[in-house]
C-alpha positions in Angstrom: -190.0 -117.9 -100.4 -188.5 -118.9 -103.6 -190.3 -121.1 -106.4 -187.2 -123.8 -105.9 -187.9 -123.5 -102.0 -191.9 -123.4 -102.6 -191.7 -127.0 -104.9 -189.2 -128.5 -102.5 -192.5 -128.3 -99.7 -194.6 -129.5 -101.8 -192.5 -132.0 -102.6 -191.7 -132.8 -99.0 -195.3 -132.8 -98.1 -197.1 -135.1 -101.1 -193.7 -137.5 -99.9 -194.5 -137.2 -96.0 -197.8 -138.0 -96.7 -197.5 -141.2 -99.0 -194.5 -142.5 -96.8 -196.4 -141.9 -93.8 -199.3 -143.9 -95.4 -197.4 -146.4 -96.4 -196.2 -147.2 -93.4 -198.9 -146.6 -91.2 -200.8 -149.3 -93.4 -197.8 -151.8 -93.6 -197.2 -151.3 -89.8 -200.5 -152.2 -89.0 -201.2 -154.9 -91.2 -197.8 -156.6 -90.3 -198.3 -156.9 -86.7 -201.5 -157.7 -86.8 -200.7 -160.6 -88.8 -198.0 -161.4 -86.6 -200.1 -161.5 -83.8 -202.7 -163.4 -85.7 -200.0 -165.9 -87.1 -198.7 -165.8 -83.4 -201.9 -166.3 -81.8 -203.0 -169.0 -84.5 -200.4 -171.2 -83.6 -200.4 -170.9 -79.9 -200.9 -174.1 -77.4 -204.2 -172.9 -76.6 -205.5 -172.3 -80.2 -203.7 -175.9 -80.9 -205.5 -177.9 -78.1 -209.0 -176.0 -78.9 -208.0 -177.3 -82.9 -207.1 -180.8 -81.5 -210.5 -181.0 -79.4 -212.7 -180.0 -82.4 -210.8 -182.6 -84.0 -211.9 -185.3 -81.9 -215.5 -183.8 -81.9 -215.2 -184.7 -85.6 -214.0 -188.2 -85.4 -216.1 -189.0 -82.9 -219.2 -187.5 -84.7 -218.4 -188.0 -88.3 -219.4 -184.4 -89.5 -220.0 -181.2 -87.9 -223.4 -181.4 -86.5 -224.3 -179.8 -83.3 -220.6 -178.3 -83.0 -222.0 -175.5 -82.4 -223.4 -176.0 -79.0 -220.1 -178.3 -77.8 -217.8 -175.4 -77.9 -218.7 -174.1 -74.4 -217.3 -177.8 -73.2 -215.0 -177.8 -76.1 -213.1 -174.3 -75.7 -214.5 -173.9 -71.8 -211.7 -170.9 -71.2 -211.7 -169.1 -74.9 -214.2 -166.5 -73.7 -212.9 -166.3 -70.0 -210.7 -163.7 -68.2 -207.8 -164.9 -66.9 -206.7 -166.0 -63.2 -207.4 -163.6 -60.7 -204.4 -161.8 -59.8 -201.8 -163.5 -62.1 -201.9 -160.6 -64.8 -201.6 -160.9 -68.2 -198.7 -163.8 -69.1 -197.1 -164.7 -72.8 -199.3 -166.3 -74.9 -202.4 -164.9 -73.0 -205.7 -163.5 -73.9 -208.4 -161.6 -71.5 -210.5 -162.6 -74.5 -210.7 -164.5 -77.7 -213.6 -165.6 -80.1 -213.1 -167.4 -83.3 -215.0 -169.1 -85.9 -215.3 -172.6 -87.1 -215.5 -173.5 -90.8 -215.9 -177.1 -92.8 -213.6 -177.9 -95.5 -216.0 -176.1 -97.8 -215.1 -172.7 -96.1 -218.8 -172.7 -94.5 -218.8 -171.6 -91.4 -220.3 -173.8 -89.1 -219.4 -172.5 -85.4 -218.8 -169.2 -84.0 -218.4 -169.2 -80.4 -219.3 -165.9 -79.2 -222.3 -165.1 -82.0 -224.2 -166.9 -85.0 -222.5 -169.1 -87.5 -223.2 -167.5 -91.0 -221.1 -167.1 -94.3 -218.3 -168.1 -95.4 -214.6 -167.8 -95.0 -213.0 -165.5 -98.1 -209.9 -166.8 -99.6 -207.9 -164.5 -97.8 -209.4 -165.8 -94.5 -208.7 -169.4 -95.5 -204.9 -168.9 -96.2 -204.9 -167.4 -92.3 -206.7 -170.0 -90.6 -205.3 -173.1 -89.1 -206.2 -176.2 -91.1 -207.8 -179.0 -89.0 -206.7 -182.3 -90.9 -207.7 -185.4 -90.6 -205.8 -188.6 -92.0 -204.2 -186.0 -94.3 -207.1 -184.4 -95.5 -208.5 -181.0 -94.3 -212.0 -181.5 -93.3 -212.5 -177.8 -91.5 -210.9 -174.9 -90.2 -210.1 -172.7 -87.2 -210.2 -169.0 -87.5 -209.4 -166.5 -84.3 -210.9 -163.1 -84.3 -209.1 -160.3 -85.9 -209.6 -158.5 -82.4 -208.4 -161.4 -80.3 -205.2 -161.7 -82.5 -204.8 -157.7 -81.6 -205.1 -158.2 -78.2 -202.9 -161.3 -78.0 -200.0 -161.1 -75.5 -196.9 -162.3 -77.6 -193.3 -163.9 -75.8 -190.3 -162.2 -75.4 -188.5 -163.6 -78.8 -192.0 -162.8 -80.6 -192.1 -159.3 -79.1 -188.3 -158.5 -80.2 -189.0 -160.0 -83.3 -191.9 -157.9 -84.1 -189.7 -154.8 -82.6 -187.3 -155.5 -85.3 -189.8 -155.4 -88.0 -191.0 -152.0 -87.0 -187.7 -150.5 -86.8 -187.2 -152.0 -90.6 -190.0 -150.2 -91.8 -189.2 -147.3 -90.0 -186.0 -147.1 -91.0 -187.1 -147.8 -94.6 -189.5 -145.0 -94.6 -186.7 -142.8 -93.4 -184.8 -143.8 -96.3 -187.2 -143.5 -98.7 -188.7 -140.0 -97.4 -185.0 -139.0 -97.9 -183.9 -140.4 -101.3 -187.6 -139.5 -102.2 -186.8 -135.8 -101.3 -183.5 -135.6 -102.7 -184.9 -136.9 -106.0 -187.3 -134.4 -105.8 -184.9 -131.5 -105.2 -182.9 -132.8 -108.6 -186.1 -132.3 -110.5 -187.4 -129.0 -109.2 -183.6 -127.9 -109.9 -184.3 -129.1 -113.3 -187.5 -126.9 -113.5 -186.6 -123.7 -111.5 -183.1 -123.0 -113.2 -185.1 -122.5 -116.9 -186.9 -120.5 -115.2 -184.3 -118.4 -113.7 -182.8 -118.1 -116.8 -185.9 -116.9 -118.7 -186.3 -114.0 -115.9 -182.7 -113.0 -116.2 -183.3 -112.4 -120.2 -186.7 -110.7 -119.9 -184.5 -108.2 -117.2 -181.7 -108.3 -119.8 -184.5 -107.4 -122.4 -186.4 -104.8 -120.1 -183.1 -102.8 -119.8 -183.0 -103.0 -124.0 -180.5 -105.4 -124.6 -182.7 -107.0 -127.3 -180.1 -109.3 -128.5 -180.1 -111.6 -125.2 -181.8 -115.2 -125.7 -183.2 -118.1 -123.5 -180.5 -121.4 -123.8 -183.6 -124.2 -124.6 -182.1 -127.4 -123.9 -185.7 -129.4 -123.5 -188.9 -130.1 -125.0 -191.1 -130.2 -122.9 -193.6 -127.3 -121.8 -190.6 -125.1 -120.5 -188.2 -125.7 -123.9 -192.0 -124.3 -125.5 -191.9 -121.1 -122.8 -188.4 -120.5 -124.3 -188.7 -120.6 -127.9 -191.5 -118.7 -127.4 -189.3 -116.4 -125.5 -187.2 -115.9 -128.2 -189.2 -115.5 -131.0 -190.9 -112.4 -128.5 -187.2 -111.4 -128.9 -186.7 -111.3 -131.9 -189.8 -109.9 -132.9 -189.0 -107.0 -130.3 -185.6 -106.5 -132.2 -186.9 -106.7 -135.6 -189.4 -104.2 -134.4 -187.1 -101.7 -132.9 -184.7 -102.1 -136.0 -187.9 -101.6 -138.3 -188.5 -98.4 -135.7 -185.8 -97.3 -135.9 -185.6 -97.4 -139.7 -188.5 -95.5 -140.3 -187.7 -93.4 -137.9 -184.6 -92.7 -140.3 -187.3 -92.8 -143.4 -189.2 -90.6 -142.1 -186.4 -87.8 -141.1 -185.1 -88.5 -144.6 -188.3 -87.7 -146.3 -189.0 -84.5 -144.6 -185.8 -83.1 -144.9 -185.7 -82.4 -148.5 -188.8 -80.3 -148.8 -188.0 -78.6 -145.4 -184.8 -78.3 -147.4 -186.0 -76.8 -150.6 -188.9 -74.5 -148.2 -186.2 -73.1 -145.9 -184.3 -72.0 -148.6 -186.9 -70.3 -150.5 -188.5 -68.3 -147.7 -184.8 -67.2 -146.3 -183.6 -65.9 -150.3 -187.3 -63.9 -150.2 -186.4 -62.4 -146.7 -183.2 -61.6 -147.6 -184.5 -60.1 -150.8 -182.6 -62.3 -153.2 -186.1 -64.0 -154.4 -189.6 -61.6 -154.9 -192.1 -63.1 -153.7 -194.0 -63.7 -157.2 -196.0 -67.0 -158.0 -192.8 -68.0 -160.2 -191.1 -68.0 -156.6 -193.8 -69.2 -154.6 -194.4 -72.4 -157.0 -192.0 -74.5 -155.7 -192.2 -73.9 -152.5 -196.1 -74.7 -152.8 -195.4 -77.8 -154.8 -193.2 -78.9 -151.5 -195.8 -78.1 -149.1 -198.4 -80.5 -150.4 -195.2 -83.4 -150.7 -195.0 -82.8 -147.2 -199.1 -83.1 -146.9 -199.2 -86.2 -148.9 -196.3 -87.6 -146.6 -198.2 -86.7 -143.9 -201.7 -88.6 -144.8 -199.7 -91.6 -146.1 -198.4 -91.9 -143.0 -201.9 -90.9 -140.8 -203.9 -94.0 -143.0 -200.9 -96.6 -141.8 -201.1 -95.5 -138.6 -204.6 -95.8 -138.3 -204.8 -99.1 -140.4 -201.8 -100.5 -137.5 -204.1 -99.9 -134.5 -207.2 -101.3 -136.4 -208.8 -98.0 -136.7 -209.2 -97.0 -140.2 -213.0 -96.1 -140.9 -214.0 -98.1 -143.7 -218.1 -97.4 -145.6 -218.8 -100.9 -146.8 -221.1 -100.8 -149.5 -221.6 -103.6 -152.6 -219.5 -102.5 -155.4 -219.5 -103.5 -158.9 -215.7 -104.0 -159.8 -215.6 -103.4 -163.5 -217.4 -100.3 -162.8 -214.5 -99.4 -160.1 -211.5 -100.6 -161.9 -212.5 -98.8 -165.4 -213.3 -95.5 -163.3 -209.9 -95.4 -161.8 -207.8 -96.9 -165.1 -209.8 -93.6 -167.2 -208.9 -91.3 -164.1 -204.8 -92.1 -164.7 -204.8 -93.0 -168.0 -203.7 -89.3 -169.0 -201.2 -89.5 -167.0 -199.8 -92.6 -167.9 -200.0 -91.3 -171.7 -197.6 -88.4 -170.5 -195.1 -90.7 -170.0 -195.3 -92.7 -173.2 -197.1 -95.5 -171.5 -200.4 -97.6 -172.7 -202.6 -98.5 -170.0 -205.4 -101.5 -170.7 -208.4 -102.3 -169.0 -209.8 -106.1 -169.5 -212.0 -107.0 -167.6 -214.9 -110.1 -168.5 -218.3 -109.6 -168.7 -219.4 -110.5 -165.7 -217.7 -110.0 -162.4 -219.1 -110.9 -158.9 -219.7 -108.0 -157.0 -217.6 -107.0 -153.7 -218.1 -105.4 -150.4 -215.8 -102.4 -150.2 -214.9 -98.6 -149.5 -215.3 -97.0 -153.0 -212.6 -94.4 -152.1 -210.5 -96.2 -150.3 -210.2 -99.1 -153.1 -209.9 -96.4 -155.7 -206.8 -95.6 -154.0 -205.6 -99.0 -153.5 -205.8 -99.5 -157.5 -204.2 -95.6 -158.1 -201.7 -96.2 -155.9 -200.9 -100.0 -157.9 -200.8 -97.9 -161.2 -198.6 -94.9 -159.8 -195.8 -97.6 -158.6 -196.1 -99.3 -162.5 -196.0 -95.7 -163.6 -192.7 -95.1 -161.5 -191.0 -97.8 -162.8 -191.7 -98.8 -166.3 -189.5 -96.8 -168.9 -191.4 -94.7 -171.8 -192.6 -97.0 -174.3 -194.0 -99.7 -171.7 -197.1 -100.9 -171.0 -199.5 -101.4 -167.9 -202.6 -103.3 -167.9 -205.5 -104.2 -165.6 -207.2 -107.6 -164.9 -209.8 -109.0 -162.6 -211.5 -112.7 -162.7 -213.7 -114.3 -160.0 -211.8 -116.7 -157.9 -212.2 -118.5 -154.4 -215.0 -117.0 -154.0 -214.7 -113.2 -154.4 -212.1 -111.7 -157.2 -208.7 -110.9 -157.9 -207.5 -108.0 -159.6 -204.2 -107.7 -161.0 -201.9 -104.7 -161.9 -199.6 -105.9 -164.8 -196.4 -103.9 -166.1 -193.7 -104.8 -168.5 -190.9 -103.0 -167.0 -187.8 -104.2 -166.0 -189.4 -106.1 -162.7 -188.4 -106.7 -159.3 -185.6 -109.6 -158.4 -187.1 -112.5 -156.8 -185.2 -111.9 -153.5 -186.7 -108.3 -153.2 -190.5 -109.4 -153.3 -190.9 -110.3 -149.7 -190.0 -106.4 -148.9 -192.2 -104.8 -151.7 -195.0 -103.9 -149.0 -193.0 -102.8 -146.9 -192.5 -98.9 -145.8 -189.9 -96.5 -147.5 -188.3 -99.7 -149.5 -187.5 -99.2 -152.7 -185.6 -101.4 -154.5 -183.0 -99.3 -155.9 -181.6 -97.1 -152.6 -180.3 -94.5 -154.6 -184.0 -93.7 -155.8 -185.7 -90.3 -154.3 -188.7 -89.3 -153.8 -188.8 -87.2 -157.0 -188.4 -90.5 -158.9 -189.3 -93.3 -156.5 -191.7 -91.8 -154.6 -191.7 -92.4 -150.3 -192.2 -96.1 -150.8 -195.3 -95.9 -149.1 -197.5 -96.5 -151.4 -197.8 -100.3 -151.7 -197.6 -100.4 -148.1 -200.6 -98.6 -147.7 -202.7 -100.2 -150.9 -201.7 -103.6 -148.6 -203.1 -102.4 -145.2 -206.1 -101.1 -147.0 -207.0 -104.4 -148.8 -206.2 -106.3 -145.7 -208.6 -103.8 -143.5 -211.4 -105.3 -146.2 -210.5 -109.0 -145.8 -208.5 -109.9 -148.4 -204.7 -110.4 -149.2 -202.3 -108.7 -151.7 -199.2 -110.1 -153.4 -196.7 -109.7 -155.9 -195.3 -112.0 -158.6 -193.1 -111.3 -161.6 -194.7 -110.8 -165.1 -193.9 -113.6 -167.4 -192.4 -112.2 -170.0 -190.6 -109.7 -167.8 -192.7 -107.0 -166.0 -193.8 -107.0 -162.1 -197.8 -108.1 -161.5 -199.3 -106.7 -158.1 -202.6 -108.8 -157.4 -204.8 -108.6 -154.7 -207.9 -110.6 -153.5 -211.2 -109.5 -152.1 -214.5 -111.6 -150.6 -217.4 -111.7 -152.5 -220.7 -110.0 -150.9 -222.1 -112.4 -148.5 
């Protein structure tokens, strides 16, 4: 069974139910008032009001009424004649109560008079007037008005009404249903369409999307459809990118390998350490590709081991700025560590942060001609510290700093890796600062220059 054909039952059934309710209760009351109304205004209930009446004009009040309805109503409680049946306007049976103008009851002819008449009970008994004013009232027993034999024109009458309300039910039940089917139409056929694009999308057509026309809880289902969409298409493109990145990367030093090894099997090269340099100087490319590449795999599924201890940042940062510095001077390059006095300490991997900052240093170094200069700068801030990386080079557009973390992008395309390295290295400082708690960001230099920053928590 379909979800369309599943809500239209349970539609049906909640509808059946009220309608059948409804009109159980309505049926009921109706005819019982009827009967009541019927019974009420009957010749017999008429000449027991007009005796009780005279019982009151001739008494003054309603004292001792109670024991003058045997002569008063001598047939109310009696079973008809023997052998005539039950006629119109009959009853085998019929008790009523007696009330004062007050609403006091102050007869009851087949048990105690007690209470009081409700409201609703007043507007249904018969009024017994005297010189226009109301000085008591007559009230039959729901049961007797039940049992109540009504006349032909009384009984069609009452026939009528029930086919009314039955009728009226029927249309209701219908339009109700109908109604109904419109709505669960209007619920199912999102639906629908949602399934057809997640089958679209399982067969990799990534580019299919859900039409949201509402905004209600299914228009919310379908945006959030799409954006799974289009996350699964940036992520294949990304994929598939890297995937590209990667294949680029290695085939270079397999390149430059390959070609060694086959001119020293054919004898072209000797295999002397002259020879054998290059080749060597490829193989660890290829093993630094390969661990840059192990760490964002393990910092993507969560995994990468981190040995939290409290570090002392100036300590950190001034280790790693003497460890580069050389090789910053190589290039013509002045590198500058200023740091404050005091610095709160951090919770971190020594190593792993050591890298963060030499990788941060090797970008600047990448990119900032001969002449330049790079500096390092921490401060305590939100409650742990921020370290910045600050270069003078020729900077990064403003458009291009939203993809500085991410894998193999470097900003100029034509760049290799002998000049612009694999372009992993920011991504991997980010995942690694991240896998700590913190954040890392990038901002131009004023003045000119690129400025890499990240943030870290204080120890707790």
């Amino acid at each position: 069974m379909s979800l369309y054909q599943k809500g239209l039952l349970a539609f049906a059934l909640v509808i059946l139910i009220a309608v059948a309710t409804v009109l159980l209760l309505v049926s009921r009351q109706t005819e019982t008032g009827f009967r009541q109304y019927a019974l009420l205004y009957s010749g017999r209930a008429q000449a027991i009001g007009t005796r009780l009446l005279m019982y009151y004009q001739a008494q003054g009040s309603w004292e001792g009424v109670q024991g003058a309805l045997p002569r008063i109503a001598p047939a109310a409680g009696m079973p008809q004649g023997m052998g005539r049946g039950r006629m119109p306007g009959s009853l085998e049976f019929w008790d009523f109560r007696v009330a004062d103008a007050s609403g006091k009851v102050v007869a009851h002819l087949e048990g105690v008079p007690r209470g009081t008449f409700t409201r609703a009970e007043l507007t249904r008994a018969l009024p017994l007037s005297v010189d226009d004013g109301i000085v008591g009232y007559l009230l039959p027993d729901v049961a007797s008005a039940r049992g109540f034999i009504l006349d032909a024109p009384e009984e069609q009458f009452l026939q009528q009404v029930r086919v009314a309300l039955w009728t009226g039910a029927g249309a209701a039940f219908l339009a109700a249903l109908l109604v109904g089917g419109v709505l669960m139409r209007g619920i199912v056929a999102p639906v629908q369409q949602l399934t057809q694009a997640a089958e679209q999308i399982a067969q990799g057509d990534l580019e299919v999307r859900a039409a949201v026309r509402a905004n209600d809880e299914i228009g919310q289902l379908g945006r959030a459809f799409n954006a799974m969409a289009e996350s699964l298409a940036r992520a294949q493109t990304i994929r598939r990118a890297q995937t590209a990145d990667i294949a680029h990367e290695l085939r270079n030093p397999l390149a430059v390998l390959r070609g060694t090894l086959e001119a020293m099997a054919d004898g072209i090269y000797a295999p002397t350490p002259e020879n054998l340099d290059p080749a060597l100087a490829q193989v660890q490319t290829l093993t630094r590709l390969v661990e840059d590449l192990r760490v964002l795999a393990l910092a993507d599924a969560g995994e990468l081991h981190l040995a939290l201890q409290p570090l002392a940042p100036d300590a950190l940062l001034t280790r790693v700025a003497e460890a580069h510095r050389l090789a910053l001077e190589a290039q013509g390059l002045t590198l500058a560590c200023l740091l404050p006095d005091a610095l709160p300490d951090i919770s971190g991997d020594s190593d792993r942060l050591a890298q963060v900052v030499g990788n941060l240093l090797a970008n600047a170094a990448h990119h900032v001609p001969a002449g330049g200069r790079v500096e390092i700068t921490a401060a305590a801030q939100d409650g742990g510290l921020v370290a910045r990386v600050i270069d003078d080079g020729p900077g990064v557009p403003e458009e291009d700093l939203p993809h500085l973390f991410e894998r193999f992008w470097r900003g100029d395309p034509s760049r290799s890796r002998d000049t612009g390295g694999a372009g992993l290295g920011l991504a991997i400082a980010r995942r690694i600062i991240e896998a700590h708690g913190g954040r890392m960001w990038a901002e131009p230099t004023p003045g000119g220059g690129l400025t890499v920053a990240f943030w870290l928590p204080g120890c707790a």
